[in-house]
C-alpha positions as protocol buffer text, in pm:
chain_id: "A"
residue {
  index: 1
  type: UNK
  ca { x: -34 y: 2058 z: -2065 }
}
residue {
  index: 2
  type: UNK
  ca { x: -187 y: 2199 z: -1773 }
}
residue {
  index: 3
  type: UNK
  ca { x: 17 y: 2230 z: -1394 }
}
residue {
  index: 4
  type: UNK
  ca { x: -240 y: 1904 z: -1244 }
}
residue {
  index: 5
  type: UNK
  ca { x: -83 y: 1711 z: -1552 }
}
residue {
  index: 6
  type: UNK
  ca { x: 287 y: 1856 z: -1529 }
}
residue {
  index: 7
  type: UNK
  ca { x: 245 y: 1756 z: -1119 }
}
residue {
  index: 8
  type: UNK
  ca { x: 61 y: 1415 z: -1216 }
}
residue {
  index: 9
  type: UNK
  ca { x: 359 y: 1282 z: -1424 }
}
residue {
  index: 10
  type: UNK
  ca { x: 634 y: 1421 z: -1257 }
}
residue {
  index: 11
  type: UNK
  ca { x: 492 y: 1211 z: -934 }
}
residue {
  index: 12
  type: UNK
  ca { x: 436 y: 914 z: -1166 }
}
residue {
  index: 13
  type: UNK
  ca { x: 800 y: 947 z: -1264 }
}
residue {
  index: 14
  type: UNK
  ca { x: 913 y: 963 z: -939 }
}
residue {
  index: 15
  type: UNK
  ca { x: 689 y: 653 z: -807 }
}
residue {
  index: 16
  type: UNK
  ca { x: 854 y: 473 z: -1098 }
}
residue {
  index: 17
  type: UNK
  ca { x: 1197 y: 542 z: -1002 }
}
residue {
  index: 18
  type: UNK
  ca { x: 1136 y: 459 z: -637 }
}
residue {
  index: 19
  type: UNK
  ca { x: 948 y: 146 z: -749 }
}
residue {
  index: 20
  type: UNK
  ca { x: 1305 y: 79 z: -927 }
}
residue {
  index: 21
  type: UNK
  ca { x: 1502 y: 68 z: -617 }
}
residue {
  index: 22
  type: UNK
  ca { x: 1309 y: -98 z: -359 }
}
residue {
  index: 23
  type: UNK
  ca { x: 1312 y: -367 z: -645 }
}
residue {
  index: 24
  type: UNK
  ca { x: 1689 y: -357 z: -601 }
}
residue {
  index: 25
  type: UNK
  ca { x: 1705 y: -348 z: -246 }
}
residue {
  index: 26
  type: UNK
  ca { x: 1487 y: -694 z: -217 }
}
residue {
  index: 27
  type: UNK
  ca { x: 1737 y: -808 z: -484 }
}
residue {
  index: 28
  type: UNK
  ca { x: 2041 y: -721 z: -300 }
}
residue {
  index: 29
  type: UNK
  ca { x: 1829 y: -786 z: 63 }
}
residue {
  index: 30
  type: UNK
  ca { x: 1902 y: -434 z: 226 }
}
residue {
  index: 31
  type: UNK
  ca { x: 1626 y: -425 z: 472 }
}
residue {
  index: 32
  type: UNK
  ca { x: 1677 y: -52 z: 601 }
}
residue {
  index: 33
  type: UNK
  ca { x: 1647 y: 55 z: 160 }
}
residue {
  index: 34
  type: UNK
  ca { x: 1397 y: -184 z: 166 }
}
residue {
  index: 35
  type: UNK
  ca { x: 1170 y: -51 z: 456 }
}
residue {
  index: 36
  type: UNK
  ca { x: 1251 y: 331 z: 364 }
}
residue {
  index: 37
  type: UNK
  ca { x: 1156 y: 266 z: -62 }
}
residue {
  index: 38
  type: UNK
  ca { x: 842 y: 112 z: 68 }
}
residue {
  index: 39
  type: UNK
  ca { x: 764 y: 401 z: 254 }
}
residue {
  index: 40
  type: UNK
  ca { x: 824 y: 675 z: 37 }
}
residue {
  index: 41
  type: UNK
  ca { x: 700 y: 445 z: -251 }
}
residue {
  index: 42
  type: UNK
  ca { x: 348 y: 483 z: 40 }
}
residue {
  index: 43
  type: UNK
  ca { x: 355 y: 812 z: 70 }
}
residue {
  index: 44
  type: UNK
  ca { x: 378 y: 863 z: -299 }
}
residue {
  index: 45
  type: UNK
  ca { x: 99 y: 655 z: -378 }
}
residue {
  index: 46
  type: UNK
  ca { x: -143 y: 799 z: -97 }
}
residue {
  index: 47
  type: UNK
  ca { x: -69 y: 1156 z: -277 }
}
residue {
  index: 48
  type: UNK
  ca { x: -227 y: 1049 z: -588 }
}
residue {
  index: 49
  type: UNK
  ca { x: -558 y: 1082 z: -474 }
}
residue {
  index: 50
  type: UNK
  ca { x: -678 y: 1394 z: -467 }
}
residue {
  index: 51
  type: UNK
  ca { x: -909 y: 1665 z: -257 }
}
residue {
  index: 52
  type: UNK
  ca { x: -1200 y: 1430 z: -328 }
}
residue {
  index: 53
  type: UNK
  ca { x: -1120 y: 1182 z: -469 }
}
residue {
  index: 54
  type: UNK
  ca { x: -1138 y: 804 z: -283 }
}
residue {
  index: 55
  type: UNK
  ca { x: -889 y: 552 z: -310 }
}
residue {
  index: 56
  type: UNK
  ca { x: -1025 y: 197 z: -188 }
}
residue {
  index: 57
  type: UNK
  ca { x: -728 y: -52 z: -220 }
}
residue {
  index: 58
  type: UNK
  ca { x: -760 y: -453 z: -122 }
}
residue {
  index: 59
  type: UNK
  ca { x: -432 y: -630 z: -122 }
}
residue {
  index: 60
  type: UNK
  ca { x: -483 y: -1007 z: -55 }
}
residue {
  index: 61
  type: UNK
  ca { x: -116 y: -1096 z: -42 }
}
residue {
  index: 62
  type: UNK
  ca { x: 123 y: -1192 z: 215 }
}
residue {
  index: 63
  type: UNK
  ca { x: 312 y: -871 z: 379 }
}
residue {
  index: 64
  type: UNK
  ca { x: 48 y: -652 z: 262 }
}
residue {
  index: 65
  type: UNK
  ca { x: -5 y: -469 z: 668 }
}
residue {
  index: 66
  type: UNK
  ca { x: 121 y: -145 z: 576 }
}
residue {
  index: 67
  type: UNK
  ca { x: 72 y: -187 z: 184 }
}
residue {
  index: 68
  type: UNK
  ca { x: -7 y: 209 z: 155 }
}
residue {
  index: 69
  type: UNK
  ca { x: 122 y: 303 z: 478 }
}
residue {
  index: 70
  type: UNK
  ca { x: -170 y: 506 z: 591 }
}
residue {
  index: 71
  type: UNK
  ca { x: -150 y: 702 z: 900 }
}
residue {
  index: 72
  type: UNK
  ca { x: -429 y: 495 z: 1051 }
}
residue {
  index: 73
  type: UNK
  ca { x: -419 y: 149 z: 1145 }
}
residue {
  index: 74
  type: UNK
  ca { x: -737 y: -80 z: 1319 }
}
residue {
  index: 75
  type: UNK
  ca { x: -662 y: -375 z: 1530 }
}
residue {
  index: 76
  type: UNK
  ca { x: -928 y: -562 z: 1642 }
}
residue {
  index: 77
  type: UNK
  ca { x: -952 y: -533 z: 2019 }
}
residue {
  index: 78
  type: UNK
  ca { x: -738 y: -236 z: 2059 }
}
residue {
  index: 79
  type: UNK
  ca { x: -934 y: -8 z: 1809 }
}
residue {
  index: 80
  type: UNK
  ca { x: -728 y: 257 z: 1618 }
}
residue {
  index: 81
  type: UNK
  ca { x: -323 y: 364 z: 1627 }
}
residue {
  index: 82
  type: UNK
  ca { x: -123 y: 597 z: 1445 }
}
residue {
  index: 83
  type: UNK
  ca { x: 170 y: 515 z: 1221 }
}
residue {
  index: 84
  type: UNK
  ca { x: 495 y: 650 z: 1388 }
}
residue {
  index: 85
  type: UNK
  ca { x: 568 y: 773 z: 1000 }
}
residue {
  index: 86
  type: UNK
  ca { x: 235 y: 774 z: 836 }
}
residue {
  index: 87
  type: UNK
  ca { x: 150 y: 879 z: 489 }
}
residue {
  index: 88
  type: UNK
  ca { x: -107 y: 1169 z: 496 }
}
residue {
  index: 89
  type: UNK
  ca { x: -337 y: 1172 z: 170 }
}
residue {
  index: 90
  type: UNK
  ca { x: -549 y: 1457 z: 48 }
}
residue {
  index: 91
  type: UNK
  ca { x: -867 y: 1208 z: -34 }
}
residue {
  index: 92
  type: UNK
  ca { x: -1016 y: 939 z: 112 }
}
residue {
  index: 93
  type: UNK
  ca { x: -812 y: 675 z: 119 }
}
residue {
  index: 94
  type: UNK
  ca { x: -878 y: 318 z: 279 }
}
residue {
  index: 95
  type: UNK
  ca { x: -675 y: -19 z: 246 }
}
residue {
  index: 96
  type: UNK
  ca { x: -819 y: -321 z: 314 }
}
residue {
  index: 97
  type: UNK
  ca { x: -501 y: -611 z: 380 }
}
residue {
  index: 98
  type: UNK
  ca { x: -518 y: -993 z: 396 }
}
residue {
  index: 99
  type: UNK
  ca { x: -254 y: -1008 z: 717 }
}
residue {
  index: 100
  type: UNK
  ca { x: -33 y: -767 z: 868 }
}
residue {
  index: 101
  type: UNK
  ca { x: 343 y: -682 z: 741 }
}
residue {
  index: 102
  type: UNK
  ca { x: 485 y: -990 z: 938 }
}
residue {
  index: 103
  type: UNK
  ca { x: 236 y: -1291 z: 805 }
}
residue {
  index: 104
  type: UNK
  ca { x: 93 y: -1402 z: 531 }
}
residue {
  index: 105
  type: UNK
  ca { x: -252 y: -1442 z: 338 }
}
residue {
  index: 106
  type: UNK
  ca { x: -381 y: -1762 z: 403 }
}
residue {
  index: 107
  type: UNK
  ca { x: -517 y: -1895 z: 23 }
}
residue {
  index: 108
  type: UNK
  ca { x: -835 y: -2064 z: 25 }
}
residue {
  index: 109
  type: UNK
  ca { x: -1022 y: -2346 z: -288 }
}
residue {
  index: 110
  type: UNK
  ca { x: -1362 y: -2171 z: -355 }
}
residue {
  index: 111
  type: UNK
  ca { x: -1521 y: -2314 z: -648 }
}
residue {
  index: 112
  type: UNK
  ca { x: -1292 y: -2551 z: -832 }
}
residue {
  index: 113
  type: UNK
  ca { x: -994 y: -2248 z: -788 }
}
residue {
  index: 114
  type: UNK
  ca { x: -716 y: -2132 z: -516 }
}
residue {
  index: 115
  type: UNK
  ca { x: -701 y: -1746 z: -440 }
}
residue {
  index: 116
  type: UNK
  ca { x: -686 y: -1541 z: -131 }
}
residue {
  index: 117
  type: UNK
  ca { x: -906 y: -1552 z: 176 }
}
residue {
  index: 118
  type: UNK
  ca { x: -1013 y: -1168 z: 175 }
}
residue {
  index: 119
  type: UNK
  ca { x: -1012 y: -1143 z: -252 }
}
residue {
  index: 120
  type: UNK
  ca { x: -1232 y: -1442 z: -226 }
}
residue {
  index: 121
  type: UNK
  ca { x: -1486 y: -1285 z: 30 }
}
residue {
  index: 122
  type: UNK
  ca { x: -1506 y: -932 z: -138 }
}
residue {
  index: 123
  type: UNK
  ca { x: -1567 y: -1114 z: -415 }
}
């Protein structure tokens, strides 16, 4: 096993484990574990894309804002901010969300079936 595979699983193992606990802190309803395992589960995630490599995710669920925590965020309006704590990637990495962190995705009927709004317009 080469060092990219020894690197690749031991930050696979550690997204598990993280994955592990936030799941614990929603159970128990910590909000500070909560908000600092989704982070770090972020940052994490954003690392797995490599020096060329792009990363185009679409979350069309409620509380998806910050989803991978990238460093960039665009508001309509305002144009562009940057994360107080962002998640810095290697690649090319763009998130597409349904709603911000404090709403959620409004589902739509499009041809006989319910999903989301944003799923259903990629689509």
């Amino acid at each position: 096993m080469g060092q990219y595979e020894k690197d690749k699983k031991e930050l696979l193992e550690k997204i598990e484990q993280l994955e592990h606990k936030l799941k614990k802190a929603k159970q128990s309803g910590d909000k500070d574990d909560v908000d600092k395992y989704s982070r770090k589960l972020a940052d994490r995630r954003a690392k797995l894309a490599s020096d060329g490599c792009r990363l185009t995710s679409v979350m069309d669920c409620c509380h998806s804002g910050t989803g991978l925590d990238l460093p960039f965020t665009y508001v309509q309006g305002r144009g562009w901010s940057v994360d107080s704590l962002p998640a810095f990637s290697p690649g090319d990495v763009q998130m597409f969300s349904g709603c911000r962190d404090d709403q959620t995705s409004a589902d739509v009927v499009a041809g006989g079936g319910g999903g989301g709004g944003v799923g259903e317009a990629v689509l």
